[in-house]
Structures are given as C-alpha cells and as structure tokens.
Backbone and ligand atoms as CSV (ligand in chain L), in Angstrom:
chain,resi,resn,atom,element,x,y,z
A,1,UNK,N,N,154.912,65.444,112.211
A,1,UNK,CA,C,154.052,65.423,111.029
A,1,UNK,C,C,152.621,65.772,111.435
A,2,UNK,N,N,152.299,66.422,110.779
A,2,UNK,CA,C,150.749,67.217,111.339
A,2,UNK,C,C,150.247,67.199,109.809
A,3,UNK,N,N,148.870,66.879,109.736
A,3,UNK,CA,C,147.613,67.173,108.887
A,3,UNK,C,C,146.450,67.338,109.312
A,4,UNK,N,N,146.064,68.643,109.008
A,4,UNK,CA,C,144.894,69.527,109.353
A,4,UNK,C,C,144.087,69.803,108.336
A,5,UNK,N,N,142.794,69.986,108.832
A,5,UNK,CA,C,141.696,70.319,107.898
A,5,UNK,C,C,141.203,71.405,108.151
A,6,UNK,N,N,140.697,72.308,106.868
A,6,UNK,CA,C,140.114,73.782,107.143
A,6,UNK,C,C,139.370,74.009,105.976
A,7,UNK,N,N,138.263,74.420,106.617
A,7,UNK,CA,C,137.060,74.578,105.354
A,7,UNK,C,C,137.525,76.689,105.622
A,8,UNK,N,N,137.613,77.131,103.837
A,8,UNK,CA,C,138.046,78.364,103.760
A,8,UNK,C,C,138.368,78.629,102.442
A,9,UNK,N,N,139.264,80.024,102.478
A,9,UNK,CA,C,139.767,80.147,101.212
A,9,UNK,C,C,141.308,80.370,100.984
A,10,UNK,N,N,142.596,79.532,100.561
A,10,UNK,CA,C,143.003,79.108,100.884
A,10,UNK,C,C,144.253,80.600,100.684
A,11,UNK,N,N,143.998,81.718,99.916
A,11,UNK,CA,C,144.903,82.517,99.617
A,11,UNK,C,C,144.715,83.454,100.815
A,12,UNK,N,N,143.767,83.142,102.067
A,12,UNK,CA,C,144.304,83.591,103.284
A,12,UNK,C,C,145.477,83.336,104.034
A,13,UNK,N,N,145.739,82.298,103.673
A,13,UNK,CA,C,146.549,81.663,104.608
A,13,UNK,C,C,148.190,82.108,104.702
A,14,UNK,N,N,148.456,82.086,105.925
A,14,UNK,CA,C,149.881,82.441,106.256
A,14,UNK,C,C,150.668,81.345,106.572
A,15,UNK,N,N,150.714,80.145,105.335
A,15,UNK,CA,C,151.897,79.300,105.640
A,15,UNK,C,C,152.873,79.477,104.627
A,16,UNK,N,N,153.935,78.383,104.755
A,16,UNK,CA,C,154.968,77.962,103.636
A,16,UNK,C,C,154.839,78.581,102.286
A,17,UNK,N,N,153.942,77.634,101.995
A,17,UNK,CA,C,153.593,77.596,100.394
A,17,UNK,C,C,152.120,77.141,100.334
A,18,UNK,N,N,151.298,77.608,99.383
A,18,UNK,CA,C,150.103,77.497,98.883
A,18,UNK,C,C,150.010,76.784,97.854
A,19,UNK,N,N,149.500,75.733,97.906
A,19,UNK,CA,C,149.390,75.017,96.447
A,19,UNK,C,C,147.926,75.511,95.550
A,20,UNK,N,N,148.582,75.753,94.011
A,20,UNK,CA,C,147.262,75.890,93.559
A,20,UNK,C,C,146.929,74.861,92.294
A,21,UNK,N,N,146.111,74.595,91.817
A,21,UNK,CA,C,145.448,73.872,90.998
A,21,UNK,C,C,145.069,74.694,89.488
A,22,UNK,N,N,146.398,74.755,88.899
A,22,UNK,CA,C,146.363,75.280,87.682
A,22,UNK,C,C,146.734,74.375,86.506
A,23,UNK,N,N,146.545,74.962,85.118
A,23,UNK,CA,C,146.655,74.087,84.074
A,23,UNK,C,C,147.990,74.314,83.585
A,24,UNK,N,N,147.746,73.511,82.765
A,24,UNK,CA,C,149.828,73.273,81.904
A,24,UNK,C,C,150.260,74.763,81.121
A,25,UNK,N,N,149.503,75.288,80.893
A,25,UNK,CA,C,150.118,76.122,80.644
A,25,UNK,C,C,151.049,77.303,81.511
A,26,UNK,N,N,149.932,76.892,82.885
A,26,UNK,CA,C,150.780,78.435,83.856
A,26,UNK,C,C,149.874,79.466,83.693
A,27,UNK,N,N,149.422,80.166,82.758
A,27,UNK,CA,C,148.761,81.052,82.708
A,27,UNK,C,C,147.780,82.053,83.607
A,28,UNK,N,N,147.055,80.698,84.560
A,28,UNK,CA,C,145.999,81.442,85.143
A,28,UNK,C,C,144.875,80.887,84.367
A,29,UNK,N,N,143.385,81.154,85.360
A,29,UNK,CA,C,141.985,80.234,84.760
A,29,UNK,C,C,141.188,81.008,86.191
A,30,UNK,N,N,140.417,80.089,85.922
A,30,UNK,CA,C,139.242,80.313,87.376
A,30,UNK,C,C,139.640,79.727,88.483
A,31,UNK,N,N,138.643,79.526,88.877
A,31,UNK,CA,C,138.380,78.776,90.907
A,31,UNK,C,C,139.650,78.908,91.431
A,32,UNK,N,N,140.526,78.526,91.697
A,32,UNK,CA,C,141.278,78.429,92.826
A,32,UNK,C,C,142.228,79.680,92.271
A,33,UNK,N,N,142.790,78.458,91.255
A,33,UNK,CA,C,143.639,79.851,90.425
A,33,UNK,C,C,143.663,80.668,89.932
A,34,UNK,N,N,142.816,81.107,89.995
A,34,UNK,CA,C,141.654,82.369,89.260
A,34,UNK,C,C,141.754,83.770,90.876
A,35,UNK,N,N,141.273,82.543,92.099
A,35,UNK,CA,C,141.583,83.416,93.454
A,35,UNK,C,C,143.329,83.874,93.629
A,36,UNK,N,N,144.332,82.921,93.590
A,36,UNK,CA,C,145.565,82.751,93.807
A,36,UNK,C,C,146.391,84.407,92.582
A,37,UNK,N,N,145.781,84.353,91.776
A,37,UNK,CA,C,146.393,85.411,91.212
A,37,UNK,C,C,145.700,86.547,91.189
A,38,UNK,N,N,144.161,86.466,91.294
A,38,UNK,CA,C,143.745,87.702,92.018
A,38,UNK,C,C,144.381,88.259,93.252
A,39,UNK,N,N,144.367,87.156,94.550
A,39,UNK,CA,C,144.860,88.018,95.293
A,39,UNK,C,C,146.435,88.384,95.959
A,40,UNK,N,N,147.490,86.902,94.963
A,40,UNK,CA,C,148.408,87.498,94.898
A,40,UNK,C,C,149.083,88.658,93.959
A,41,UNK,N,N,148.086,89.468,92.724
A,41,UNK,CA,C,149.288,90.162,91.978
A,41,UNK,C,C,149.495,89.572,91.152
A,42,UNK,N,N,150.026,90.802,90.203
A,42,UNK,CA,C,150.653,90.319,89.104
A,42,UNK,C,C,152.308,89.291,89.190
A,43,UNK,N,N,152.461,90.021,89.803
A,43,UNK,CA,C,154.190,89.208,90.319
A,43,UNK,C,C,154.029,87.549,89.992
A,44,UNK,N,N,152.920,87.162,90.427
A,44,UNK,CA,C,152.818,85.459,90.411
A,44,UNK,C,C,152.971,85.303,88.576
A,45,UNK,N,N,152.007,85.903,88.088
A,45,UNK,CA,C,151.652,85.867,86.852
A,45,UNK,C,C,152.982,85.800,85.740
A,46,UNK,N,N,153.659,86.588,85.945
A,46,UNK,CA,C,154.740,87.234,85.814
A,46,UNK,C,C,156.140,86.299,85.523
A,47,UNK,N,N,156.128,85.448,87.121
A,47,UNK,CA,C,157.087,84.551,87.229
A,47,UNK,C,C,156.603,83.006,86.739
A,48,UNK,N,N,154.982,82.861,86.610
A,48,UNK,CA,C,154.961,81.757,86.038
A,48,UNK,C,C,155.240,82.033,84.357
A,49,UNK,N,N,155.102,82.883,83.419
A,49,UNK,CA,C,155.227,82.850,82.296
A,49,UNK,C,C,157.016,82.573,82.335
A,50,UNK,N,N,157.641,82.702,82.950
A,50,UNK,CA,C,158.787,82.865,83.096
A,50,UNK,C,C,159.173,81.097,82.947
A,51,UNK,N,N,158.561,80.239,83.148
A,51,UNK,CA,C,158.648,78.943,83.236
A,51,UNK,C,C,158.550,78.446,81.973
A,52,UNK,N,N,159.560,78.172,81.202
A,52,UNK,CA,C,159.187,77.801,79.802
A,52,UNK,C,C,158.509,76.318,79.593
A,53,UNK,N,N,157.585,76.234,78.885
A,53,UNK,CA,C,157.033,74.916,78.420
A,53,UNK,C,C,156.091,74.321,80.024
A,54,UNK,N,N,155.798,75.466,80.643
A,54,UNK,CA,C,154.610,75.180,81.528
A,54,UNK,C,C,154.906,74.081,82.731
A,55,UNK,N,N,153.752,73.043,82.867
A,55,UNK,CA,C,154.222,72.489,84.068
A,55,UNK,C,C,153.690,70.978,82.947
A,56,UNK,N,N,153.891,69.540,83.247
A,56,UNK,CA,C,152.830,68.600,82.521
A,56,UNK,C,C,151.719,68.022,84.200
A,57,UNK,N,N,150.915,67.733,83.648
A,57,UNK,CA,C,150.206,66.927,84.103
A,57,UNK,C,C,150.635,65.951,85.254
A,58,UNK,N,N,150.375,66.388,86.485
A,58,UNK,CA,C,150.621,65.760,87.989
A,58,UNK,C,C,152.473,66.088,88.216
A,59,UNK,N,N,153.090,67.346,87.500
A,59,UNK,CA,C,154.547,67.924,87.533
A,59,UNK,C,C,153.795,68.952,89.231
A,60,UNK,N,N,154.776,69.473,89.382
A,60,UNK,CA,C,154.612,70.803,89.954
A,60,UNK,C,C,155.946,71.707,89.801
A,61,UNK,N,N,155.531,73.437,89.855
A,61,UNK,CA,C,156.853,73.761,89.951
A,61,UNK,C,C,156.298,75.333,90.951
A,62,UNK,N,N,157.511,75.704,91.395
A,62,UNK,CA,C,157.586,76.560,92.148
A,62,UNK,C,C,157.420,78.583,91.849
A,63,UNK,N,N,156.784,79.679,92.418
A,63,UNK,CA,C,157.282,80.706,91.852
A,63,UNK,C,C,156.613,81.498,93.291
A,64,UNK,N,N,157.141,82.692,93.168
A,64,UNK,CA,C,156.768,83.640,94.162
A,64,UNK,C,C,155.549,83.847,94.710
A,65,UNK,N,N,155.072,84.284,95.354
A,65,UNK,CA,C,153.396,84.067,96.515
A,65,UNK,C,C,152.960,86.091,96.136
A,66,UNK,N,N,154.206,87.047,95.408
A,66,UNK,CA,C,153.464,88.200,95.391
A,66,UNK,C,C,152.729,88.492,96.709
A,67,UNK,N,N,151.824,89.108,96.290
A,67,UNK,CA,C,151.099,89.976,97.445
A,67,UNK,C,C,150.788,89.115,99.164
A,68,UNK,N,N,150.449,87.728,98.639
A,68,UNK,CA,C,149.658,86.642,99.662
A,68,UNK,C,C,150.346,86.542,100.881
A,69,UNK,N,N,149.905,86.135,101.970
A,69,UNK,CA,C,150.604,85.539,103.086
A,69,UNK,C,C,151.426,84.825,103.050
A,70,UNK,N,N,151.730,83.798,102.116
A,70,UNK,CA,C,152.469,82.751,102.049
A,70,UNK,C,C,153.649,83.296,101.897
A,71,UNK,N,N,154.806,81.971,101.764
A,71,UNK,CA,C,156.207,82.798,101.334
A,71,UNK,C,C,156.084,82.359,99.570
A,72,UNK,N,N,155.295,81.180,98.743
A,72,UNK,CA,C,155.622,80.494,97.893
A,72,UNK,C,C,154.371,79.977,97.644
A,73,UNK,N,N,154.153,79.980,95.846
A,73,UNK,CA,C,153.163,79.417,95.730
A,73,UNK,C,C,153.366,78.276,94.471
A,74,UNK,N,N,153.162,76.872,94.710
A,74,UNK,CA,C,153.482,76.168,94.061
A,74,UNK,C,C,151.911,75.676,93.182
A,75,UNK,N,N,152.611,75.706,91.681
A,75,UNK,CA,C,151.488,75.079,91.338
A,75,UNK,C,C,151.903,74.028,90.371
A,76,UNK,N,N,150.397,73.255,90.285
A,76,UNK,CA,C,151.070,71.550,90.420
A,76,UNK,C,C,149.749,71.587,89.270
A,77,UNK,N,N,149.316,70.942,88.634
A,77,UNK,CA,C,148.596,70.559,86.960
A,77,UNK,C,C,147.351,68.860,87.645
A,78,UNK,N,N,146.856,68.890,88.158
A,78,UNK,CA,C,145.751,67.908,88.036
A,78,UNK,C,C,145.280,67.469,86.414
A,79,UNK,N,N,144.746,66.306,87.134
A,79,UNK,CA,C,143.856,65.436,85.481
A,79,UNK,C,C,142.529,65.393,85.509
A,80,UNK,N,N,142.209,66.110,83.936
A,80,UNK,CA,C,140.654,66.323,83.748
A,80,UNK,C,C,140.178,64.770,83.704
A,81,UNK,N,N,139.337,64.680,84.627
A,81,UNK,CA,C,138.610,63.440,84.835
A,81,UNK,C,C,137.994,63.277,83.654
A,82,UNK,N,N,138.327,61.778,82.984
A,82,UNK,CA,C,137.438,61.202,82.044
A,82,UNK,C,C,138.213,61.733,80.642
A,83,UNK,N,N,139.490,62.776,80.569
A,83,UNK,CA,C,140.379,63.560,79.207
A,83,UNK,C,C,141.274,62.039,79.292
A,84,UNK,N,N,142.082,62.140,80.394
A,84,UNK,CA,C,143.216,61.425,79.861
A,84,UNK,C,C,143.359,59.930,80.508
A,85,UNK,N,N,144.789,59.200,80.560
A,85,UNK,CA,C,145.136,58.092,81.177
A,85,UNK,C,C,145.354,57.982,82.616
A,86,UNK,N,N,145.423,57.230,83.298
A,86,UNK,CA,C,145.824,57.024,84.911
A,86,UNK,C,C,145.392,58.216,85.440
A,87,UNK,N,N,144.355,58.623,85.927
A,87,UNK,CA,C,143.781,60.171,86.712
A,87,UNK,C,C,144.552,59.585,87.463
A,88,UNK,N,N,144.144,58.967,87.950
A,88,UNK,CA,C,144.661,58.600,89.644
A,88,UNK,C,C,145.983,58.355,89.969
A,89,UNK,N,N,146.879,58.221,89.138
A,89,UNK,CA,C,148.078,58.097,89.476
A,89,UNK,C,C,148.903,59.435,89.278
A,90,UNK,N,N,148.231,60.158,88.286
A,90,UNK,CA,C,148.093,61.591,88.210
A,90,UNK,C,C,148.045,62.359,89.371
A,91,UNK,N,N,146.776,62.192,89.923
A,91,UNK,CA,C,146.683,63.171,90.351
A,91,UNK,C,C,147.610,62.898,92.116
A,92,UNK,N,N,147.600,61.744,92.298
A,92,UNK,CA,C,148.210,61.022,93.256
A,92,UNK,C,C,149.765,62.015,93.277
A,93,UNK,N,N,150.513,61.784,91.989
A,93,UNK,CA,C,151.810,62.604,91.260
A,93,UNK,C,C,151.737,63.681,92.033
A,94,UNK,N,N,150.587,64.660,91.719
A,94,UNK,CA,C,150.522,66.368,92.040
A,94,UNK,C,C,150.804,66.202,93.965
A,95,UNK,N,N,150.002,65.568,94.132
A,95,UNK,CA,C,150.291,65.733,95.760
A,95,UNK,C,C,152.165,65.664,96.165
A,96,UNK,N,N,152.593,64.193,95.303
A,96,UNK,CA,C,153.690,64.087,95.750
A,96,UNK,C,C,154.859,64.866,95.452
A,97,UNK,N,N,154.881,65.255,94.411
A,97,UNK,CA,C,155.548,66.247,93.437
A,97,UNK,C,C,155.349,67.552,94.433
A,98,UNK,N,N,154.770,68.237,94.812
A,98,UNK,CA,C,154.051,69.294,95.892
A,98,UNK,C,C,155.284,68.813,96.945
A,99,UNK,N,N,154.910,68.052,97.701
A,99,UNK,CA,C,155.922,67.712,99.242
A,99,UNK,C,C,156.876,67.644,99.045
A,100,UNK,N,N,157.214,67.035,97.722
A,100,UNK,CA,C,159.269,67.003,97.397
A,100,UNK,C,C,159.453,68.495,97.136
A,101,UNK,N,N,158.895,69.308,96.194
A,101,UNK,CA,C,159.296,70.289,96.100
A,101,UNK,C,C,158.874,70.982,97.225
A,102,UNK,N,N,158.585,70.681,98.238
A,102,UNK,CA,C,158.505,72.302,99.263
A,102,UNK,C,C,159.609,71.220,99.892
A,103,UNK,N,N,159.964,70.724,100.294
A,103,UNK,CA,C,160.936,69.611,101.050
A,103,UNK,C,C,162.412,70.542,100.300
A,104,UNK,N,N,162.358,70.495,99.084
A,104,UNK,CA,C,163.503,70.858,98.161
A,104,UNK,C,C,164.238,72.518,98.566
A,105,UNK,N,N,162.739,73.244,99.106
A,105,UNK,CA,C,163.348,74.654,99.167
A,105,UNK,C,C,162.678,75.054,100.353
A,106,UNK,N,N,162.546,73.957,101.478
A,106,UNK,CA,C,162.704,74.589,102.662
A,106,UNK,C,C,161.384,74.918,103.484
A,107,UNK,N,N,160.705,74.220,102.700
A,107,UNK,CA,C,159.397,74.780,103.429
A,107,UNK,C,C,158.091,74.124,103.608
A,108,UNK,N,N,157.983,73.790,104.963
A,108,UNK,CA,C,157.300,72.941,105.635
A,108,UNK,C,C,155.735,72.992,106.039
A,109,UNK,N,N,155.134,73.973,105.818
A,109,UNK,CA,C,153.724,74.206,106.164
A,109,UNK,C,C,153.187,74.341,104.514
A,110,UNK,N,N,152.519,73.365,104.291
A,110,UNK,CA,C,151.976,73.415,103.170
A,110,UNK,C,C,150.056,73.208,102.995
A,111,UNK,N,N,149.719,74.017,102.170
A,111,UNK,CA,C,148.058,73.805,101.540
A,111,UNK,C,C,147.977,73.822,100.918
A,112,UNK,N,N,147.158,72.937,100.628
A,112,UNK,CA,C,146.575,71.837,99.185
A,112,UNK,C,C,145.117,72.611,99.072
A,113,UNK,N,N,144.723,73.118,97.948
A,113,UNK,CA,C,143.223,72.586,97.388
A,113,UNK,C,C,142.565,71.308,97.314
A,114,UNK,N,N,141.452,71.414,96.917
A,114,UNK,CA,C,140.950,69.989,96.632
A,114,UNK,C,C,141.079,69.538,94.819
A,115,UNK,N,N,142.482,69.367,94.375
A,115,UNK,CA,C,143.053,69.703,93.362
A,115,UNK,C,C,142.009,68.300,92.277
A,116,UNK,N,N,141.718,69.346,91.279
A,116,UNK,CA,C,140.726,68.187,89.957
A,116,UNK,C,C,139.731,68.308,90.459
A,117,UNK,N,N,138.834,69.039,91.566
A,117,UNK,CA,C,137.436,68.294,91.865
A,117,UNK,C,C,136.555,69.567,91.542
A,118,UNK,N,N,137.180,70.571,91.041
A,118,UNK,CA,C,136.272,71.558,90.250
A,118,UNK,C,C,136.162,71.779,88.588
A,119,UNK,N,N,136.513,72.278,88.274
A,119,UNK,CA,C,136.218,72.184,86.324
A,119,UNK,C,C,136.953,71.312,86.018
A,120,UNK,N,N,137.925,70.298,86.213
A,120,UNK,CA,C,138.343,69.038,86.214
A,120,UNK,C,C,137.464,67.525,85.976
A,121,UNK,N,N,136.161,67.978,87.447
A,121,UNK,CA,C,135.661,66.804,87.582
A,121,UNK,C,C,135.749,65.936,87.895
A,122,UNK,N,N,137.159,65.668,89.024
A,122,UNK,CA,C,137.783,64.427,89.545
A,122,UNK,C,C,136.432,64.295,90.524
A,123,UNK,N,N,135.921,62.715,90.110
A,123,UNK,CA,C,135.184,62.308,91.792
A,123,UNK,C,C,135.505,63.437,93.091
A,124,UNK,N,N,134.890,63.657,93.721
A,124,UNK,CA,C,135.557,64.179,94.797
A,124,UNK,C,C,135.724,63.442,95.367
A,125,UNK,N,N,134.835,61.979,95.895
A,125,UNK,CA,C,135.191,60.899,97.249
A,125,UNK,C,C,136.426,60.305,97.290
A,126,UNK,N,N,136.928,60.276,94.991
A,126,UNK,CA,C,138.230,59.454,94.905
A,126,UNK,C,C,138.910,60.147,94.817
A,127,UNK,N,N,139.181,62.024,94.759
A,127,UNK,CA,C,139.818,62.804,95.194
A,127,UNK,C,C,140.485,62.823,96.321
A,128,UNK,N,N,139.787,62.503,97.149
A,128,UNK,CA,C,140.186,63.172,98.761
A,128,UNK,C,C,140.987,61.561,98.833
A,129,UNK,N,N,140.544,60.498,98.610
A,129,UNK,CA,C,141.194,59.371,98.913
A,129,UNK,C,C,142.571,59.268,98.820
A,130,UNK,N,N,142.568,59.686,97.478
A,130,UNK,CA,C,144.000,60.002,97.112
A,130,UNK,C,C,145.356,60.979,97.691
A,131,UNK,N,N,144.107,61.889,97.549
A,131,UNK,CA,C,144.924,62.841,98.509
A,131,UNK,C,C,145.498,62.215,99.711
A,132,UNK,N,N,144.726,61.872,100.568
A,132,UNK,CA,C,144.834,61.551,102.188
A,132,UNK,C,C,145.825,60.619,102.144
A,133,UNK,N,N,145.733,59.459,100.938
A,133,UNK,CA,C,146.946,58.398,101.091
A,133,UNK,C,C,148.351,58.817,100.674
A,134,UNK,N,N,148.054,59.784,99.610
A,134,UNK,CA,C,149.353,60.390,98.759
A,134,UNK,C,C,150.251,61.086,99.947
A,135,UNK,N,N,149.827,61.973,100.829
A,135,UNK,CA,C,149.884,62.556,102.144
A,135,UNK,C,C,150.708,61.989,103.246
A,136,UNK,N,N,149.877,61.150,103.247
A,136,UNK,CA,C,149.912,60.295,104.519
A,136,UNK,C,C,151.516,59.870,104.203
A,137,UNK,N,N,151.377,59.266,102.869
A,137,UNK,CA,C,152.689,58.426,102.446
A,137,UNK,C,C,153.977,58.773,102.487
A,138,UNK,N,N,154.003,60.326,101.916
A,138,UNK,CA,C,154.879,61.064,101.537
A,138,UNK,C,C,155.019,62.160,102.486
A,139,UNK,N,N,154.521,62.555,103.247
A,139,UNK,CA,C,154.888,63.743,104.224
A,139,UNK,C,C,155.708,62.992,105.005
A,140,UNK,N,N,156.753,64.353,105.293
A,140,UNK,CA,C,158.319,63.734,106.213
A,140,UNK,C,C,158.141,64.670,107.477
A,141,UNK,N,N,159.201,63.856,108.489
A,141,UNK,CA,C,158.442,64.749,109.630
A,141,UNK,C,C,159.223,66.259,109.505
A,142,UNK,N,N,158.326,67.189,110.226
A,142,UNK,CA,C,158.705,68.601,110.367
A,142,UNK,C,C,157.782,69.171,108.965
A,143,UNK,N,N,156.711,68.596,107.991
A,143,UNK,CA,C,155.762,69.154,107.451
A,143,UNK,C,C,154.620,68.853,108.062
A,144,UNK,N,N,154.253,69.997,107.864
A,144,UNK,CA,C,152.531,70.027,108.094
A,144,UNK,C,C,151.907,70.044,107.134
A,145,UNK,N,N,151.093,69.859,106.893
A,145,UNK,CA,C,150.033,69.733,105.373
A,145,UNK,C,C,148.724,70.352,106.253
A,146,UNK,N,N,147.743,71.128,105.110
A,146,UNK,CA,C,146.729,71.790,105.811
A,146,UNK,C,C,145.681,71.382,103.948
A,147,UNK,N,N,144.716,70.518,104.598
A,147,UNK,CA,C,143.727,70.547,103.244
A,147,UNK,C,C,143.046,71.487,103.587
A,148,UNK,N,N,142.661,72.550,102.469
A,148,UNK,CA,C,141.835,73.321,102.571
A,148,UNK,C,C,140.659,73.062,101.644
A,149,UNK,N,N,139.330,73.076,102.713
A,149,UNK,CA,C,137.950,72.681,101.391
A,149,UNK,C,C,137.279,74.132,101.497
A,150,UNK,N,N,136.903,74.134,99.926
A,150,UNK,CA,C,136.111,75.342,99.919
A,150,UNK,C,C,134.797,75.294,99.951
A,151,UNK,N,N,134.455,74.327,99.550
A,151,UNK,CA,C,133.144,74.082,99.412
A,151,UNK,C,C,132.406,72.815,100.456
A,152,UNK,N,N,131.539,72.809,101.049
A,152,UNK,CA,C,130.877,71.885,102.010
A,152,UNK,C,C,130.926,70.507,101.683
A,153,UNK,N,N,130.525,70.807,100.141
A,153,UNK,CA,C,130.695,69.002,100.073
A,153,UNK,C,C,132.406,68.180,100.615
A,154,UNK,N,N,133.403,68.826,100.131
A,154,UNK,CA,C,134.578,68.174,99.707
A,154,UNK,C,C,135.059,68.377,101.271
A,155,UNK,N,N,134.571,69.268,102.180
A,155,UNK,CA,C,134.752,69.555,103.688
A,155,UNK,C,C,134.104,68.263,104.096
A,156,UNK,N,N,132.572,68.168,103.709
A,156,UNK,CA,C,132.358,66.998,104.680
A,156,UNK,C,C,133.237,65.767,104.191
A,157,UNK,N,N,133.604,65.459,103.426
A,157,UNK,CA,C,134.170,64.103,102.847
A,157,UNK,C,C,135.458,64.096,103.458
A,158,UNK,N,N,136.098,65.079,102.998
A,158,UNK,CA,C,137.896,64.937,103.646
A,158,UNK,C,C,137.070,64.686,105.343
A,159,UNK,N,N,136.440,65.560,105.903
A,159,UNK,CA,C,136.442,65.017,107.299
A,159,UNK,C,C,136.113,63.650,108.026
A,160,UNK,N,N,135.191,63.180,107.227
A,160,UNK,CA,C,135.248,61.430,107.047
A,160,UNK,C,C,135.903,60.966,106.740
A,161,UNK,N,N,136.698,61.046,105.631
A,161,UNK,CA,C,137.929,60.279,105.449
A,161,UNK,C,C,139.446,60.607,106.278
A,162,UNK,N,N,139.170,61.650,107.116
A,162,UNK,CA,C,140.570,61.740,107.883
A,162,UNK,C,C,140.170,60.823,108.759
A,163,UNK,N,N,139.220,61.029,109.507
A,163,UNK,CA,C,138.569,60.112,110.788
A,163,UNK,C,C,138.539,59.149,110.299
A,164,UNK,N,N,138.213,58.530,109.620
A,164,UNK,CA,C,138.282,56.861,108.781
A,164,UNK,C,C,139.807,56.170,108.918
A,165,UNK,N,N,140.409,57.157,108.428
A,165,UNK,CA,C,142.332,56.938,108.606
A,165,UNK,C,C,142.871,57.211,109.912
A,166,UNK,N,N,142.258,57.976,110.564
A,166,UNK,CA,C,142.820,57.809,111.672
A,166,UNK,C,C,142.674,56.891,112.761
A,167,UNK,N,N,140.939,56.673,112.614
A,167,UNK,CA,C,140.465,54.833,113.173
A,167,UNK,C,C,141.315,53.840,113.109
A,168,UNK,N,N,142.013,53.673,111.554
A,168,UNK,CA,C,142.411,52.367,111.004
A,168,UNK,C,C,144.222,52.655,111.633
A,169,UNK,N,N,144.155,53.708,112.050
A,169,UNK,CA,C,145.658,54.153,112.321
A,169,UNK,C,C,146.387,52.903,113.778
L,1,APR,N1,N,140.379,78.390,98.157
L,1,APR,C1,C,140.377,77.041,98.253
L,1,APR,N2,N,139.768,76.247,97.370
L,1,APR,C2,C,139.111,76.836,96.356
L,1,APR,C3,C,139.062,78.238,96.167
L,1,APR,C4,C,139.738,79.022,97.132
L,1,APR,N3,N,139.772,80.352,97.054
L,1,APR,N4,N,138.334,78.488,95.046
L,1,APR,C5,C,137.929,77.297,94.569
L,1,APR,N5,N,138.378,76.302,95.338
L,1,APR,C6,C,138.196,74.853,95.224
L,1,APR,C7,C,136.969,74.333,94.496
L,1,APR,O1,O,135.861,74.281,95.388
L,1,APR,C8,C,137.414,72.944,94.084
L,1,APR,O2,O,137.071,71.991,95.063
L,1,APR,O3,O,139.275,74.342,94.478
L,1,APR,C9,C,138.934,73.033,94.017
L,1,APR,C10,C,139.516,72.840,92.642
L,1,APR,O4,O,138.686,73.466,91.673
L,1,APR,P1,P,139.252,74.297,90.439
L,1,APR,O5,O,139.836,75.572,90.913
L,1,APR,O6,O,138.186,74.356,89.414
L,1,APR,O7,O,140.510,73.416,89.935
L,1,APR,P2,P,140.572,72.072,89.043
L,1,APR,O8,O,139.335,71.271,89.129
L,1,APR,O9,O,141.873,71.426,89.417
L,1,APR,O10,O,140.658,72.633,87.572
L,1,APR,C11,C,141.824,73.289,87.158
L,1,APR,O11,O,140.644,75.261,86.553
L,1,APR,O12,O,140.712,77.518,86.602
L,1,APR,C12,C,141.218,76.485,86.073
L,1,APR,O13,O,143.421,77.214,85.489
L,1,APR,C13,C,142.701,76.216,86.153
L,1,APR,O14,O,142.372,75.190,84.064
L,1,APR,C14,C,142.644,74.929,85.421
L,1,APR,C15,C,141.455,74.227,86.027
C-alpha cells in the first residue's frame, strides 16, 4: 500500500485511473474536469453521456481515459459545501466509492484531485482530512493512491497532514 503526494496537473499522469471531480450530471464543467476532457477528447465525453441518470452525490462510476495517459477515468460527484446534508460523509463516500471501483476492474494506481475544494468550497483543511482518513481506511494492499494538489495551498496542507498521520502511525 503506497500513498504519495504530487503537487501538478493530474491529466499528466500515467497511472490506473484518474479520478476527476465532476457534477451529477456527467457532462463536463471547469477546473479539473474542465482539464480531464480537454485533454482527454471527446471519447470521455461521449461515454459519460452514455451513463444514464448521471452519477449522485459521493457515487462514482467508471468510463474510458480517451486520449490521457491513464487506462480509466473515474468520476466520482463531491458536495457543494454549505448546498446539502452530511458533506463529510459525502465526500468521505467519493474517496471510497473511487477504491472499490478501481479494486472492481483491476486497477491499482490511482489519483485523486483535491475533490470539493474548488467551485464546491469544501474547507480545504477538512478536505484533505477526509481524504487522508477515507484512504488510509480503505486502500487494500497492491493500490497506490497518488493525491494530486494543484494549487499550493491544498499542497501545503495534504503535506502536513500526511506527516501528521504518519507521526501518529
Ligand atoms: N489537476 C489537478 N487538480 C486540479 C486541476 C488539474 N488539472 N485543475 C484544478 N484542480 C484542482 C483545484 O485546484 C481544486 O483544488 O481540483 C480541485 C477541485 O476543484 P474543482 O475542479 O473546481 O472541483 P470541485 O470543487 O469538486 O467542483 C466540481 O466543478 O467544474 C465543475 O463539473 C465540475 O461542477 C463540477 C464542479
């Protein structure tokens, strides 16, 4: 079991599956997922409309990576901070929902965004918390998990909070 940190952009990457941080509909939007179908192609686009009735809120589901490095790009529905009920158990959901399904079809190197902490608005400090425990909890051995931060703030925080968890380890 390996978890790594990488400040970047995450539709470089040549693992498993790419997680992205899209809404219920599937459609496509900005920031992450806005990058994820820019630079995979239409193909992604394509196979998510193909998903009837979208994804709900902290679901995830699976579809092709198109153009990207990856083999698979899963996308999983975060909670607009301060819209609905239980963010946190929400968004807690998306992480875990993410590891069963790459667990489900085989594929072990996975990256996360810093899912809700951009036009969402999730805290970022109680973002990453979540993340790191949701993670921690649920990764089986023979996955790797790779957080990817794009931005400095949510880089410096996940890096305190890995080191924090790994102290208490
Ligand atoms: N690689 C990695 N992380 C990125 C990238 C990238 N290329 N681009 C943006 N990010 C980071 C942001 O810095 C932020 O920390 O992704 C994180 C999540 O931000 P958003 O993409 O805004 O996602 P979220 O807050 O979950 O909001 C989802 O945004 O575009 C829409 O369709 C999407 O409606 C949905 C909403």
């Amino acid at each position: 079991m390996v978890i790594e940190l990488i400040q970047g952009d995450i539709t470089t990457l040549a693992v498993d599956a790419i997680v992205n941080a899209a809404n219920s509909s599937l459609l496509g939007g900005g920031g992450v997922d806005g990058a994820i179908h820019a630079a995979g192609g239409s193909e992604i686009l394509e196979a998510c409309k193909q998903i009837k009735g979208g994804c709900p809120v902290g679901g995830a589901v699976i579809t092709t990576a198109g153009k990207l490095n990856a083999k698979k790009v899963i996308h999983t529905v975060g909670p607009q901070w301060g819209k609905e009920d239980n963010e946190e158990e929400k968004l807690a959901n998306c992480y875990i929902n993410c590891l069963k399904l790459a667990r489900k079809h085989d594929l072990h190197r996975i990256a996360f965004p810093n899912i809700s902490t951009g036009v969402y608005h999730f805290p970022k400090e109680k973002a990453a918390e979540i993340a790191i425990k949701s993670v921690k909890k649920h990764i089986k051995p023979g996955q790797e998990v790779f957080f990817v931060c794009f931005d400095d703030e949510n880089y410096r925080i996940y890096k305190r909070e890995l080191q924090a968890h790994t102290d208490q380890a």
